[in-house]
C-alpha positions as CSV (number, residue, x, y, z in Angstrom):
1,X,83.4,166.8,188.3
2,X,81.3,164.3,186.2
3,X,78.4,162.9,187.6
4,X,76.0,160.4,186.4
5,X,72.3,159.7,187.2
6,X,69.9,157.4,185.9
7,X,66.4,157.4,186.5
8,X,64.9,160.4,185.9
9,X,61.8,160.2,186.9
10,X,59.5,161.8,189.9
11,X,62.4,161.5,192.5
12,X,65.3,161.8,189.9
13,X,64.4,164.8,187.9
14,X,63.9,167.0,191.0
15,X,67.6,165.0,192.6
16,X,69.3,166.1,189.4
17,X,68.9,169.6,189.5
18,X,70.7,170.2,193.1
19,X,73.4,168.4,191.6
20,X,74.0,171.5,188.7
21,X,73.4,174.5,191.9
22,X,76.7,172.3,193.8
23,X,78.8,173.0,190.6
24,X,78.6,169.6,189.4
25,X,78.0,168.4,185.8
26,X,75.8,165.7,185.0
27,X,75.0,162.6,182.5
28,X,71.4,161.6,182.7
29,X,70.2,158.6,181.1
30,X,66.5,157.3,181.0
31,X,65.3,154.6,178.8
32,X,61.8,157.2,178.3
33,X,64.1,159.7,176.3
34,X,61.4,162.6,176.9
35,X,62.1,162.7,180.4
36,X,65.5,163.1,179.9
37,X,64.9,165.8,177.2
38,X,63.4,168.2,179.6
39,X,66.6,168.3,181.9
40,X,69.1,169.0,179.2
41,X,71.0,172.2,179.7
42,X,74.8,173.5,179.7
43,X,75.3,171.3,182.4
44,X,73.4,168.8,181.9
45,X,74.3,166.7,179.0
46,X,71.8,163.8,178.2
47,X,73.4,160.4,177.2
48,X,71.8,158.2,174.0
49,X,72.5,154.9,175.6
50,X,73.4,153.4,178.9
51,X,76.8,152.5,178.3
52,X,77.5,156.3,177.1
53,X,75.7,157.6,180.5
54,X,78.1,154.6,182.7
55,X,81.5,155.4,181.2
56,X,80.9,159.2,181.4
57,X,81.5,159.1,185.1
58,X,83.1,157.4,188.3
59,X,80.0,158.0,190.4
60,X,76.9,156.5,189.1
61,X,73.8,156.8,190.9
62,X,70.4,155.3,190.0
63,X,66.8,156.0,190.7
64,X,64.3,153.3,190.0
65,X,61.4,151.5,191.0
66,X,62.6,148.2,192.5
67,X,61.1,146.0,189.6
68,X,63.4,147.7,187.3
69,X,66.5,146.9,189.6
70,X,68.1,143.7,189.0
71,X,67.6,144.3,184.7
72,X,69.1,147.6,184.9
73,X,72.1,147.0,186.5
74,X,72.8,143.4,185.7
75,X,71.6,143.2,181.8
76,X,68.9,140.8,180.5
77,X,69.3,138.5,177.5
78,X,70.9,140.3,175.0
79,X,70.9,143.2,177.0
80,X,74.5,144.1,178.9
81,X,73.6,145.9,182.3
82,X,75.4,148.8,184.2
83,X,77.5,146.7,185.3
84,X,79.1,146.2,182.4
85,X,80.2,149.4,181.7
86,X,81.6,150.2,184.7
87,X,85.2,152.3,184.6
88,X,87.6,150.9,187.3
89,X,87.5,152.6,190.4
90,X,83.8,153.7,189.6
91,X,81.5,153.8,192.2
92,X,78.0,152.9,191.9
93,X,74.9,154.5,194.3
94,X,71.8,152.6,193.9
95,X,68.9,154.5,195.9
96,X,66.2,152.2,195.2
97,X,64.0,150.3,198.1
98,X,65.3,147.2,197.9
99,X,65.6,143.6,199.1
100,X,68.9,143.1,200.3
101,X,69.8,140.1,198.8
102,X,69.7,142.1,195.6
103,X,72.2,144.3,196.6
104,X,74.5,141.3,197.2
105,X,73.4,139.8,193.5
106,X,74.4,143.3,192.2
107,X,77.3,143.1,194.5
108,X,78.2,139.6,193.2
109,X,78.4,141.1,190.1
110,X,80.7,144.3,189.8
111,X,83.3,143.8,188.5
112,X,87.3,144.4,190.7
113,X,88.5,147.8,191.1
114,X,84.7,149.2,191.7
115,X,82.5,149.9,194.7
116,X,78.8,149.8,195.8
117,X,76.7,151.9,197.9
118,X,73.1,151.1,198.5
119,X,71.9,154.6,199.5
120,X,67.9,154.1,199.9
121,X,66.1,157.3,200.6
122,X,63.9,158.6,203.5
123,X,61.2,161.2,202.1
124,X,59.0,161.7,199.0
125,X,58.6,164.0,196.0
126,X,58.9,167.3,197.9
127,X,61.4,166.6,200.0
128,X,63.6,165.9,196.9
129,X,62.8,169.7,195.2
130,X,63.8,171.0,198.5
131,X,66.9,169.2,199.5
132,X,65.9,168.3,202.2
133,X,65.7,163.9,202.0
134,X,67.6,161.3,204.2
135,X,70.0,159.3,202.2
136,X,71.1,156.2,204.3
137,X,74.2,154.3,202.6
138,X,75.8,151.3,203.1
139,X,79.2,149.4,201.8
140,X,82.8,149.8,201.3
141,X,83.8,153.1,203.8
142,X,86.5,154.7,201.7
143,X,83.5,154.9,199.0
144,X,81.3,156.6,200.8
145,X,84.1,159.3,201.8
146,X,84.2,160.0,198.4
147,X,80.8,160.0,197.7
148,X,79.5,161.9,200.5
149,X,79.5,165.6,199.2
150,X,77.5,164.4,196.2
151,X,75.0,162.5,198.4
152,X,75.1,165.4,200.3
153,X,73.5,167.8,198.0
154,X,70.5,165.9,198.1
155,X,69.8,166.2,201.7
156,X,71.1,164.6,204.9
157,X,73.1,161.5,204.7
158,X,73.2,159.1,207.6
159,X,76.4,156.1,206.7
160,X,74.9,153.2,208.3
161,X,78.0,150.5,208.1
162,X,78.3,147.2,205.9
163,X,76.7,147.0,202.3
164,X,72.9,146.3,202.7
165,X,72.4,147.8,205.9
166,X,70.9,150.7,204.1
167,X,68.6,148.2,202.1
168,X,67.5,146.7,205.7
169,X,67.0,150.0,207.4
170,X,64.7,151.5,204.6
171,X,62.5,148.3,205.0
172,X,62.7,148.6,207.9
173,X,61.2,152.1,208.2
174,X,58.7,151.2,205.6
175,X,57.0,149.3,207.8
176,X,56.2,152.1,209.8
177,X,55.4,154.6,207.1
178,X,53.8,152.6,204.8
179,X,51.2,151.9,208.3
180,X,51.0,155.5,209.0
181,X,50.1,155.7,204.8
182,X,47.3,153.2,205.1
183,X,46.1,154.3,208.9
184,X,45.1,157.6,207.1
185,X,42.7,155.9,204.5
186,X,41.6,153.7,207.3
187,X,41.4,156.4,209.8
188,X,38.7,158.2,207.2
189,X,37.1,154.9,207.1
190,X,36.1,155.1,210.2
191,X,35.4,159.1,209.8
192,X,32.9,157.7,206.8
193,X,30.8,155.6,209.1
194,X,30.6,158.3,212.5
195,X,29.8,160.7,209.1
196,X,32.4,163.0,210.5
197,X,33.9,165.5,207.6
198,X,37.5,164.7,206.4
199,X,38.8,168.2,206.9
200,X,38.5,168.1,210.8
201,X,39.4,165.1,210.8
202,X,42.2,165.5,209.1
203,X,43.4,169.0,211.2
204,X,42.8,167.2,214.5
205,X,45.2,164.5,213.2
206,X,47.7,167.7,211.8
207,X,47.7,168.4,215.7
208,X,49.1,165.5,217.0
209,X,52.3,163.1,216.1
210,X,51.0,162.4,212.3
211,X,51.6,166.0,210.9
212,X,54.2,165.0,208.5
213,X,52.4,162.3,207.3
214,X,49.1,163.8,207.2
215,X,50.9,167.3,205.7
216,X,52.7,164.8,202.9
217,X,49.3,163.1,201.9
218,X,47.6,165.9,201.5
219,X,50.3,167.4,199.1
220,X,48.1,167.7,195.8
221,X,51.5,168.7,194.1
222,X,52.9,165.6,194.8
223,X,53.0,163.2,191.7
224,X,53.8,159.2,193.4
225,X,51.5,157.7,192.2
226,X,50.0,155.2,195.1
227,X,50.5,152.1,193.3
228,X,54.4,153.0,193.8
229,X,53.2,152.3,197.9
230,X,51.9,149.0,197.3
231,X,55.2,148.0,195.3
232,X,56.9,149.2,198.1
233,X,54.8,146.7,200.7
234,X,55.4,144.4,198.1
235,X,59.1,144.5,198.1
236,X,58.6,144.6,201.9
237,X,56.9,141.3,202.2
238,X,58.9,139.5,199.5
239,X,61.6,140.4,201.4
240,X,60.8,138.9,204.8
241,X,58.3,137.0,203.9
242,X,61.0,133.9,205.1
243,X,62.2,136.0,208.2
244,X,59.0,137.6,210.3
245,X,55.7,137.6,210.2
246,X,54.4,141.0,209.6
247,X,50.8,141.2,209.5
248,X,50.5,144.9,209.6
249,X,52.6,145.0,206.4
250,X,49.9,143.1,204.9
251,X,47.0,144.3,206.1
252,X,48.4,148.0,205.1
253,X,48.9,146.8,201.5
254,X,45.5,145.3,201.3
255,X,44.2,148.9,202.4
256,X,46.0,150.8,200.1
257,X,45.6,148.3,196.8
258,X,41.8,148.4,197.7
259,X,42.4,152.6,197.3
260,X,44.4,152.3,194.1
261,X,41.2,149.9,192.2
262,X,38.5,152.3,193.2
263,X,40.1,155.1,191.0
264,X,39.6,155.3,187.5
265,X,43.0,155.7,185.4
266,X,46.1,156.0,188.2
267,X,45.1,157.0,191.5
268,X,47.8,160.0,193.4
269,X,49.3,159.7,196.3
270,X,47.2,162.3,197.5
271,X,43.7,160.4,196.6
272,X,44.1,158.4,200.1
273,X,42.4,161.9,201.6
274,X,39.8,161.7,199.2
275,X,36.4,160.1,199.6
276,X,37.1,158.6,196.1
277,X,39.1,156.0,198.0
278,X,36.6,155.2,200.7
279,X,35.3,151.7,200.9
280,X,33.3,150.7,198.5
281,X,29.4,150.9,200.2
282,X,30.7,154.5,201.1
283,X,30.9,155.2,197.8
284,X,28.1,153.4,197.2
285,X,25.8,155.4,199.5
286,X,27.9,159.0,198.1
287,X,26.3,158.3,195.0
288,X,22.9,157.4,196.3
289,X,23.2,153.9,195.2
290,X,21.9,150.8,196.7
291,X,25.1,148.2,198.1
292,X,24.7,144.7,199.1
């Protein structure tokens, strides 16, 4: 059996790959051709355009940052989307942290005869190369029955009912991780000021609930880069932003955009446990340096 997979970037290229050890074959498609290159192999065939990646298989799934979302699958200007190309019968996965009403425009749009599934995903980088994320779909039930051993070789798969419930639930969670995310920055903030060192800190903190969270930001192999946090609060907020007030949301995206300016070039993931992200009269007084 066919699959195909767009978006093969950090999350995609290590999703891909668990696909081939299950006995699948697979059509990747990227519009950045070099990341695609590096995946070709017997199994993996890579596809010159999208249409060629969508018609090569009745189970799409896609892996993008939400930006990329709505253009991708619905087309822009002279640009036909995946949508378009859609077999009957075909059923598309989209895995992307999304506001749900754009999985009801991309909904809106498919055409008879095919099926969506949001599928957002619980877990990061890591927990892709192992096999080991959360998928969480949504949408028509008979689709998911069929796409279930797929979704399965990725990790745990949790059905969660009626198409955009998936979408809902990852926000949902986001607002928790994305405060744990921040609450470590902040948390060395504070460490900063008492001038306590950021490896006890950081252990004590490995003792208690935090340890995944902690463990996952200290991950120097990990490649998100953070800026892919604060479009994820962004998301969040546009969202809701008519539905709930959610200061904490905001507050946490304040802390980490404040994190991604004081790198040079693109700040990692990992760089909110490094002093390089403290605020800024910390770094200030690091370098010796007068701050008003």
């Amino acid at each position: 059996m066919n699959i195909t997979f767009i978006g093969t970037g950090f999350m995609g290229s290590e999703m891909v790959p668990h696909l081939v050890a299950n006995g699948y074959t697979v059509t990747v498609f990227d519009r950045d051709s070099d990341k695609t290159r590096r995946l070709a192999s017997d199994q993996i065939h890579v596809a010159h355009s999208l249409e060629e990646a969508v018609r090569a298989s009745s189970i799409i799934i896609t892996s993008v940052m939400s930006t990329d979302v709505l253009d991708l699958h619905l087309g822009t200007g002279n640009q036909s989307g995946i949508v378009h190309f859609l077999n009957p019968d075909s059923i598309l996965i989209v895995t992307s942290t999304l506001d749900p009403e754009k999985i009801a425009t991309i909904k809106a749009a498919m055409p008879a005869q095919t099926k969506l599934l949001d599928a957002p995903i619980i877990g990061g980088v890591r927990y892709a190369r192992e096999g080991s994320l959360v998928l969480i779909p949504a949408g028509d039930k008979t689709a998911y029955e069929s796409a279930k051993p797929v979704l399965e070789t990725f990790g745990h798969v949790e059905y969660v009912g009626k198409s955009g419930n998936g979408a809902k639930l990852k926000l949902i969670t986001n607002v928790g991780i994305m405060a744990a995310e921040a609450g470590i920055r902040e948390t060395l903030d504070l460490a900063d000021v008492y001038d306590i060192d950021y490896d006890t800190t950081l252990h004590l903190m490995q003792l208690g609930p935090l340890k995944p969270v902690v463990t996952r930001a200290l991950d120097e192999n990990n490649p998100r880069p953070l800026k892919d946090s604060v479009a994820d609060e962004v998301e969040l907020l546009s969202a809701t932003d008519k539905l709930v007030e959610l200061p904490m949301v905001k507050a946490s995206m304040r802390r980490l955009q404040m994190a991604v300016d004081a790198v040079e070039g693109e700040a990692r993931f990992s760089d909110i446990t490094h002093k390089n992200t403290s605020l800024k009269k910390i770094r200030h007084r690091i370098r010796g340096e007068n701050y008003d």
